[in-house]
N, C-alpha and C positions, 0 to 999 in steps of 0.2 A: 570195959571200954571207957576211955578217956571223955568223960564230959562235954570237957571244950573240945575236944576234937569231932563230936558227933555234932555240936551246934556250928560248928566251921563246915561241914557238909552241909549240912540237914540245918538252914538257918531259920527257914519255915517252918522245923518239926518233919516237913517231905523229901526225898531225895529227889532230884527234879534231872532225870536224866535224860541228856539230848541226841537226839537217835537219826539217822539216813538213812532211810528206809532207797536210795538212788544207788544203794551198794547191796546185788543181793548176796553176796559172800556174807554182810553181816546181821542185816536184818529186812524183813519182808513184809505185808500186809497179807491176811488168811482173808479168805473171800465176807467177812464180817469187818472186816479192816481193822483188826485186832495186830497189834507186831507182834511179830516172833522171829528168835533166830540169836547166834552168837551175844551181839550187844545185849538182847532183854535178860538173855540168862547169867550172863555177869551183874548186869543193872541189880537184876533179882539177890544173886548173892552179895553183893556189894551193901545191900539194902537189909538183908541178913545181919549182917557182920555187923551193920553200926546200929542195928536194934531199931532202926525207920523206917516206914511206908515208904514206895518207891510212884514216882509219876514220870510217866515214858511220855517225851516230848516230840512227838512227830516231825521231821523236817524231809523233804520229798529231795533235798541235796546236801552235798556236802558242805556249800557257801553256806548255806541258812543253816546249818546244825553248828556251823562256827559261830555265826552272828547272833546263835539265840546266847550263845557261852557269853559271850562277847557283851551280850545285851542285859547279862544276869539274870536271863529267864531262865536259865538250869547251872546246877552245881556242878554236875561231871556231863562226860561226852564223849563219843566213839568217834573220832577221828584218824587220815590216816596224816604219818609224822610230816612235815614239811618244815622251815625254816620259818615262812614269812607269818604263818601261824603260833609258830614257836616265841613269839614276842609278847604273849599275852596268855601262851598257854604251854600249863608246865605238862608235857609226855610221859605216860610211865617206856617202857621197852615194849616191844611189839608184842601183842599177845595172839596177831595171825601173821602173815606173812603171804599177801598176793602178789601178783604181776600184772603190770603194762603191756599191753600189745597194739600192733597194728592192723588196722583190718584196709585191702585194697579189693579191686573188682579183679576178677580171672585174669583177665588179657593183660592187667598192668606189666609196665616193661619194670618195676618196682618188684625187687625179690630180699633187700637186703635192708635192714635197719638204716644205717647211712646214706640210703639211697633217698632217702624223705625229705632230707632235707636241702631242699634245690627252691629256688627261687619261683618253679613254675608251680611248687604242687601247696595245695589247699589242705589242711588237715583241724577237719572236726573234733572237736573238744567239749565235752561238758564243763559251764562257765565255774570257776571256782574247786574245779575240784582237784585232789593232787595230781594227774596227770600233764594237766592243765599248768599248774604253780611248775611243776618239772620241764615241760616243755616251755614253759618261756622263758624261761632261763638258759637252756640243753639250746633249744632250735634256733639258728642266726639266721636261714635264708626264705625256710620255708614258712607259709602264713598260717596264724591260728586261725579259724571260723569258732568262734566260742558262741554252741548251743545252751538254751534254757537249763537244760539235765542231763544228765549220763545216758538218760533213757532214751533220750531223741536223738542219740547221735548217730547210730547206721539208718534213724531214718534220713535227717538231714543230709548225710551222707549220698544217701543215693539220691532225696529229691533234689539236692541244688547240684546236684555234678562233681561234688569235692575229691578229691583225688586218691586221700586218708581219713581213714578214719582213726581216731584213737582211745582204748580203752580201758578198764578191767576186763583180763581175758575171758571171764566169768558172763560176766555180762554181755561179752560183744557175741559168743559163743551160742546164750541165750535168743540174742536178737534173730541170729541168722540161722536160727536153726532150721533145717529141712531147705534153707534158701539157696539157687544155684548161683553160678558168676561171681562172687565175693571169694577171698577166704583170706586167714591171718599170715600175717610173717613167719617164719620158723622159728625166731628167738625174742624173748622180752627185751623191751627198750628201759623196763626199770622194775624193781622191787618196789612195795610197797608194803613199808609199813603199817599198819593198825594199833592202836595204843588207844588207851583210856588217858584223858586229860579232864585237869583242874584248872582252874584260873590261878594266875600266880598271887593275884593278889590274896588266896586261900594264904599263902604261905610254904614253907617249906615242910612244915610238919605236916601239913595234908598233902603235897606232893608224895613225901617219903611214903607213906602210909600207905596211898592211890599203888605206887609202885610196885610197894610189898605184896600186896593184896593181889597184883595182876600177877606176881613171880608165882606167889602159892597155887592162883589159880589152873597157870602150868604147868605149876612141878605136880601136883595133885589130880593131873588129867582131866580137870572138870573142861577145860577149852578144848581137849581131843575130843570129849566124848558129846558134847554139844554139837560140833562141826560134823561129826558120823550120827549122831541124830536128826541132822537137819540136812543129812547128806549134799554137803561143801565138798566136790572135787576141785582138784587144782590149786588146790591151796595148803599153807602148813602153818603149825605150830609155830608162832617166831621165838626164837633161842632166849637163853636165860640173858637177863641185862646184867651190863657190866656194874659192878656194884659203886666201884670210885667217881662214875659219873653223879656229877648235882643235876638232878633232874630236873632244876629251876632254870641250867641252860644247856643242858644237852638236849639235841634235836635226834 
């Protein structure tokens, strides 16, 4: 392993990786408040690979798992892809692939993705996260209500009256489980990517490398067989990246 390229990660000597424990598709708290889940087990081999200790940096959203990147308190970070994020952080290709959904209450006259967006309806949003970055851009009529976390948002949902909810199907699924009157749209309003990112100011060599590293890890099964041990329904595998992309500005 390349020297400088271990001290371009690991500038501390530690790998400082930044985690959303507000996405359970990637990683979770075990009743010790320990994480575990997709993200620590890459972190873990990532940490492997470049022959340094690993420190798993808690962030309870996806805004604050940006802002710690952002704020140089960690070298890499599980994120999902977006544009407006893409400005200060280079993407490897997806190493999961979830979806967006909507969740309404029973009776809504709302049956159809394009039905949201209308001028009268309210739709719940965890602040910062990609759904959130997708819908304000995607939605022209209908209002965000942007909640603290992904985690409050079927509750907000139903305490203030909002009309949508919007989410990881994973998570909203979670929320409402056993719950009657609610249920989700029939078809996702987006894909989401998951990627491992570096600061660009790392450079393009620790980009390439980050890249590499996430391709092996799914051509090598180790990200199948994570997500079936920590049984992740609903979700897949994201496809091999295209290789001609510079991953200093492909989003």
């Amino acid at each position: 392993m390349n020297a400088d390229l271990i001290k371009i990660f690991a500038p501390t000597g530690v790998l400082r990786a930044s985690l959303n424990v507000g996405n359970p598709v990637l990683a979770n708290l075990d009743a010790q408040g320990k994480p575990f889940g997709i993200s620590i087990d890459l972190a873990t081999q990532l940490g492997k690979k470049l022959g340094v200790p690993v420190e798993l940096i808690v962030n309870e959203t996806a805004g604050k798992s940006v802002a710690t990147i952002e704020a140089g308190r960690a070298d890499v970070g599980f994120f999902a892809v977006d544009p407006e994020r893409g400005k200060d952080i280079a993407f490897t290709a997806a190493y999961v692939q979830i979806e967006g959904y909507y969740l309404v209450r029973e009776n809504s006259s709302i049956q159809r993705n394009e039905q949201v967006d209308v001028s009268t309806n309210r739709v719940a949003v965890g602040k910062g996260s990609a759904y959130d970055l997708f819908l304000t851009r995607h939605l022209k009529q209908a209002t965000l209500e942007r909640v603290a976390s992904s985690q409050i948002v079927v509750s907000s949902f139903l305490g203030k009256g909002y009309e949508v909810a919007a989410g990881v199907r994973q998570q909203l699924e979670a929320d409402t489980k056993g719950m009657g009157g609610v249920r989700l749209l029939k078809e996702r309003f987006m894909v989401i990517n998951q990627a491992m990112g570096v600061p660009k100011s790392k450079g393009l060599e620790a980009a390439l490398f980050l890249r590499t590293f996430v391709e092996d890890m799914k051509a090598q099964g180790i990200v199948k067989e994570s997500m079936t041990r920590h049984g992740i329904q609903g979700a897949g595998v994201g496809p091999a990246a295209d290789p001609k992309l510079d991953p200093l500005n492909a989003q």
